[in-house]
C-alpha positions in Angstrom: 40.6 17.5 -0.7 42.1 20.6 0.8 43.0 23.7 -0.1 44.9 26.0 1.5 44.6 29.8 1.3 48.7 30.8 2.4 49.2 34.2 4.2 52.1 36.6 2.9 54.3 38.9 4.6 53.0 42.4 3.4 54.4 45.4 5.3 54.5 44.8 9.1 52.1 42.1 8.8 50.6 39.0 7.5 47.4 39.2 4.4 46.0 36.6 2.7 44.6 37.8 -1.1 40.7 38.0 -1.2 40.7 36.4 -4.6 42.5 33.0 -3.6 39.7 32.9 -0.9 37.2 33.4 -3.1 38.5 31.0 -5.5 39.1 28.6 -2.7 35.3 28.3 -2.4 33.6 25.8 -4.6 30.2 23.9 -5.1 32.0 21.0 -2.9 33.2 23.0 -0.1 32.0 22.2 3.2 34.1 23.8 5.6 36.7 25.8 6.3 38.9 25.9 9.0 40.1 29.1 10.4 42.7 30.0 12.6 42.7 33.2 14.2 44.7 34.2 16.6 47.2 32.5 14.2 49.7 30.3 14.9 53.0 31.0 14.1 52.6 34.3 12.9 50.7 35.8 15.9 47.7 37.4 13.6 44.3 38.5 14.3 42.2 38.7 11.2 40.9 42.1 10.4 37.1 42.6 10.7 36.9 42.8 7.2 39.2 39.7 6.8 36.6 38.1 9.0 33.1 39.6 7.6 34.8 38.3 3.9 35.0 34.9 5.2 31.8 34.6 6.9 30.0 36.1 3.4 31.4 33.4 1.7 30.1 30.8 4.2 26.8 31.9 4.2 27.1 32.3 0.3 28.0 28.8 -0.1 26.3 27.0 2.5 30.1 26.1 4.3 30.9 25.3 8.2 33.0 27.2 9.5 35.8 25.0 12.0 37.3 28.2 13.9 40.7 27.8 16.2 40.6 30.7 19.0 43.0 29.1 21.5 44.9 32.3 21.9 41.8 34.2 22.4 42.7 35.6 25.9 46.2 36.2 25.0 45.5 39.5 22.8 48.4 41.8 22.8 46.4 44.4 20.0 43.2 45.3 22.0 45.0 48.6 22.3 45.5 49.5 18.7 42.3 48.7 17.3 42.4 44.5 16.6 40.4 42.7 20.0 39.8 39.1 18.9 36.2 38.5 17.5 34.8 34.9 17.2 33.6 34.3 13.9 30.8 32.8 15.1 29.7 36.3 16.2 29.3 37.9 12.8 25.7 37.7 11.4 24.7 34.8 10.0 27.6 32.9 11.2 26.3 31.3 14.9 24.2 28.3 13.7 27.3 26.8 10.9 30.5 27.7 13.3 32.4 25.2 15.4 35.0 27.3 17.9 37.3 25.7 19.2 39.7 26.7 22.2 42.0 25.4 25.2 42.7 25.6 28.8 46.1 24.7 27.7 47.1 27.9 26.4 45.1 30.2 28.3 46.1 29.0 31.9 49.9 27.3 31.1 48.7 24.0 31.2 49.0 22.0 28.1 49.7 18.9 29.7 46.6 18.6 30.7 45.0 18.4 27.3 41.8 20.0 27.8 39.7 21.8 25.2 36.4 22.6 24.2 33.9 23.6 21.1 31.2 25.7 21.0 28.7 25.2 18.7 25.1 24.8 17.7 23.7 21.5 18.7 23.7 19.7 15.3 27.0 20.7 14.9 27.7 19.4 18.8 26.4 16.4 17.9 28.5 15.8 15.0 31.5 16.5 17.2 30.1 14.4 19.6 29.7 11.3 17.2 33.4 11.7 15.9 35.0 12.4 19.2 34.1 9.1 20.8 36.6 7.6 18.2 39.8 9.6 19.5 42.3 7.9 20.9 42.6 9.3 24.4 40.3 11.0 26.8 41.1 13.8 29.9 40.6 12.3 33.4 37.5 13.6 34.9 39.5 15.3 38.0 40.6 17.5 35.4 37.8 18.6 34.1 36.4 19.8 37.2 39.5 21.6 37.7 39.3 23.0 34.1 35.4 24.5 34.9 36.2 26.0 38.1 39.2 27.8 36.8 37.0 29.3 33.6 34.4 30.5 36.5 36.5 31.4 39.3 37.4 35.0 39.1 41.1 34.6 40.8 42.3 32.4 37.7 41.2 34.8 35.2 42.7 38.1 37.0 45.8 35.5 37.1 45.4 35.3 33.0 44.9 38.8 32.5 48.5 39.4 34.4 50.1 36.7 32.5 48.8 38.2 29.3 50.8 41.5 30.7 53.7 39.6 31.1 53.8 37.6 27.6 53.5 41.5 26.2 56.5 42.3 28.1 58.7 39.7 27.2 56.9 39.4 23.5 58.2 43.5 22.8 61.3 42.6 24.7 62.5 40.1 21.9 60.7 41.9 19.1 63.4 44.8 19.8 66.6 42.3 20.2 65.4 40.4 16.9 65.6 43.6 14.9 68.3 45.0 16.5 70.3 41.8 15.4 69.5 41.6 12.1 66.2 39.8 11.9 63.2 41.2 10.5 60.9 40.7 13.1 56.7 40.6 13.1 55.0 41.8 16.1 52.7 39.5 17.2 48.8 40.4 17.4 48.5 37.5 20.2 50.1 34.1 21.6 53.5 32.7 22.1 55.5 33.6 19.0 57.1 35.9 16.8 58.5 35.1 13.4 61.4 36.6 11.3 63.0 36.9 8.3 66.2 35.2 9.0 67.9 36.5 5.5 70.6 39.3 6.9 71.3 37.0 9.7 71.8 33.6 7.4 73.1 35.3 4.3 77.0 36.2 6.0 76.6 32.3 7.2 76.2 30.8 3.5 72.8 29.5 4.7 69.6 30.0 2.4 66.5 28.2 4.2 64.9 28.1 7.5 66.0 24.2 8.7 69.7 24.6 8.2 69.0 28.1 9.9 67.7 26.5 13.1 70.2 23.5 12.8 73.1 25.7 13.5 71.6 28.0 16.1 70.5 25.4 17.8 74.4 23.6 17.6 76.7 26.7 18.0 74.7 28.9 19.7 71.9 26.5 22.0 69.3 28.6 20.8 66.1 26.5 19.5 63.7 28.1 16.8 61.2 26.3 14.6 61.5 26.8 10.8 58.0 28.0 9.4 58.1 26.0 6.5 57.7 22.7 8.7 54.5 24.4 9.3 53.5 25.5 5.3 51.6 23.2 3.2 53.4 24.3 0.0 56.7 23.4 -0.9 59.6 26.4 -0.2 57.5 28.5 1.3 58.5 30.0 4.4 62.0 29.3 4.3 62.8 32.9 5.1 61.0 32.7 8.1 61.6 31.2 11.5 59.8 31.0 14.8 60.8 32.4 18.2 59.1 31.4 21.5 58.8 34.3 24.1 56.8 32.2 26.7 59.5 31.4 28.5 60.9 32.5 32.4 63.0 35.8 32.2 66.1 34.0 33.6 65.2 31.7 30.2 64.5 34.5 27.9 67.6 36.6 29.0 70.2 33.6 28.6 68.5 33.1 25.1 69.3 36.1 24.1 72.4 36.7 25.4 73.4 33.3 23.3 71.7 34.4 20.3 73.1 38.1 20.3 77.4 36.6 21.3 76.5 34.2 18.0 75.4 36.7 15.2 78.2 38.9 16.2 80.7 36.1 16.2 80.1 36.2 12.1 
């Protein structure tokens, strides 16, 4: 049975409360999965977000399933929040399963190629329920997947994309607020969210999916509302999901539709 640990908007960023981690934990826990750089919000766990959870794993015996895909796309370096695998903490390398994804890192989700990194017990249990999935990656790909992790080219080439992303990521952070949305900026990845309230209040509109309904209709602007993505019910409906990993031609029309439709109120 799961149970999920939300994260709240506190300040200029997302926090999860200790205490509902703690109390998370049980004598039938046996894993956790942790997403960090987080998807939607853009959030790196702190390192004493991160040291809390891997205490508690080691406390109560629990694997830890980590999500890093955005790992190379770190915006924060700078200000003191680099991305740290949890399976780098003490105690934490022989019960973590980290998971990432050429898809992200290089552009090219269609491919569908990922990996885990793990200890080999844990391997093997991957291993065993792998073989069950539904699809597999052609082989050609997979060679083309290793020699772009190894070949020093590709990786200068994600370091520059990573430049870009910050670029267009502070570019709509500013728009965003200066529109009337209350903007989070992104630690890492693909997406900012906002609190749509100011903008949706003059419109008669009080939740996220009739938000993105009528952007997308009257002013061809596509967000995603964050409560498709919450496991409890009404939360996140003041929040929605803007994509910055888009071409600058793409991103500048966006916004030029998104900034004629909030002043057309």
């Amino acid at each position: 049975v799961p149970r999920f640990v939300p994260l709240r908007l506190e300040g200029d960023g997302y926090v999860f409360d200790p205490d509902d981690l703690r109390a998370a934990f049980t004598e039938n826990t046996r894993a956790i999965v942790v997403n960090s750089p987080h998807n939607p919000t853009g959030k790196i766990y702190t390192d004493d977000e991160m040291r809390l959870i891997a205490d508690l794993c080691i406390k109560h015996g629990v694997t830890a399933i980590t999500d890093e895909v955005y790992e190379r796309l770190v915006y924060s370096a700078d200000r003191g929040r680099p991305h740290r695998s949890l399976a780098s903490y003490e105690g934490m390398a022989d019960r973590t399963i980290a998971m990432s994804s050429l898809g992200k890192t290089f552009s090219m989700t269609g491919w569908k190629i990922g990996w885990t990194i793990a200890p080999p017990p844990l391997t093997a249990a991957v291993q065993a329920a792998h073989q069950f999935l539904i699809f597999t990656v052609a082989r050609p790909l997979q060679y083309g997947a290793a020699e772009a992790m190894r070949d020093p080219g590709c990786l200068a080439w994600v370091d520059n994309l990573r430049d870009t992303l910050r670029v267009r990521r502070d570019r709509l952070f500013e728009v965003l607020n200066r529109i009337g949305f209350r903007a989070t900026l992104p630690d890492a990845g693909y997406f900012i969210t906002a609190d749509h309230t100011a903008v949706s209040s003059p419109r008669g509109i009080d939740d996220d999916v009739t938000l993105c309904r009528r952007m997308t209709t009257e002013a061809g602007v596509a967000a995603i509302p964050v409560s498709a993505l919450c496991e409890s019910p009404g939360a996140g409906r003041a929040l929605v999901r803007f994509s910055f990993c888009k071409s600058d031609p793409v991103l500048n029309e966006g916004i030029a539709r998104l900034e004629r439709w909030v002043e057309g109120v």
